[in-house]
C-alpha positions as CSV (number, residue, x, y, z in Angstrom):
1,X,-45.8,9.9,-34.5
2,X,-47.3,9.5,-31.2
3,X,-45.3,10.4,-27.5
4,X,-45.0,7.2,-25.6
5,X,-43.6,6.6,-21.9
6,X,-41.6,3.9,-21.8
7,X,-42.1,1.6,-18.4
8,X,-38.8,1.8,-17.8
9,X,-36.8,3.9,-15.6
10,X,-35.0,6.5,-16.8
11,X,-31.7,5.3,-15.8
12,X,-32.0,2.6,-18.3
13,X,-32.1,-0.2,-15.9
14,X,-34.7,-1.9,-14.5
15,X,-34.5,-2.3,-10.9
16,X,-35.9,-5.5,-8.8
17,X,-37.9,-5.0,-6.0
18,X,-36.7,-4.7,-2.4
19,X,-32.6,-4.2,-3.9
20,X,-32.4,-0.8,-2.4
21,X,-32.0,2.0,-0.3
22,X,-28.9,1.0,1.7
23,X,-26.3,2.5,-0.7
24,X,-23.0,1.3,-2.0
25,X,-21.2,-0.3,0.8
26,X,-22.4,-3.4,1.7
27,X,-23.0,-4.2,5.7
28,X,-20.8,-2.5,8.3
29,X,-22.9,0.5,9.3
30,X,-21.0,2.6,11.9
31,X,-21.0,1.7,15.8
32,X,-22.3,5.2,16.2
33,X,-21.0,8.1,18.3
34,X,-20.9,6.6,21.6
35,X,-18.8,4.1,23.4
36,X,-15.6,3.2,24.2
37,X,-12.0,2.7,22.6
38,X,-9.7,0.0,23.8
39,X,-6.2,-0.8,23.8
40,X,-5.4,-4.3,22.8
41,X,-2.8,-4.5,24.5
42,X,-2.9,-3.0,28.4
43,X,-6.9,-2.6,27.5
44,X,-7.2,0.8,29.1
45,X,-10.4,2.2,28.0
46,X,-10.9,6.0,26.4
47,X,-14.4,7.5,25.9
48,X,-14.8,7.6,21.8
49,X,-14.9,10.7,20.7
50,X,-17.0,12.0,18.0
51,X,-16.1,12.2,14.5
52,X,-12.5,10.7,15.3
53,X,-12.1,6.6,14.4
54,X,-10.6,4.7,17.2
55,X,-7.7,3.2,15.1
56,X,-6.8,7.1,15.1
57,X,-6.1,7.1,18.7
58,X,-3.3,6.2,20.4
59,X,-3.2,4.6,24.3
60,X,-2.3,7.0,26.3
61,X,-0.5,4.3,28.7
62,X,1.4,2.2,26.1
63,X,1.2,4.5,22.7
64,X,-0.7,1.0,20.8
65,X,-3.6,2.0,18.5
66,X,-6.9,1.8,20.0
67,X,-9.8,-0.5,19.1
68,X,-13.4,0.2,19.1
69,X,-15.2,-1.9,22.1
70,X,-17.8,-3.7,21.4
């Protein structure tokens, strides 16, 4: 009985080239740690703060949530 290496991966699968390396979600990398949030609807503008998603914030004028700004 000889030892053979088999060509493919170990996972089993056999994976195309230049399918990877981005992960499992699809598109929509984050706008990053800088920037503004918006209100929608009186459009007062809040530094974004790190770590915290805009649609977490509420206006401090009108109480809406915030947007980010593009």
């Amino acid at each position: 009985m000889t030892n053979r290496t088999s060509s493919v991966p170990s996972g089993g699968r056999f994976r195309a080239p230049g399918r990877g390396g981005r992960g499992r979600q699809p598109g929509g990398l984050g706008a990053g740690p800088g920037g503004f949030c918006v209100c929608p609807q009186c459009q007062t503008k809040v530094a974004h703060p790190r770590g915290v998603p805009c649609y977490n914030l509420k206006c401090p004028k009108c109480g809406a949530p915030m947007t980010r700004a593009s």
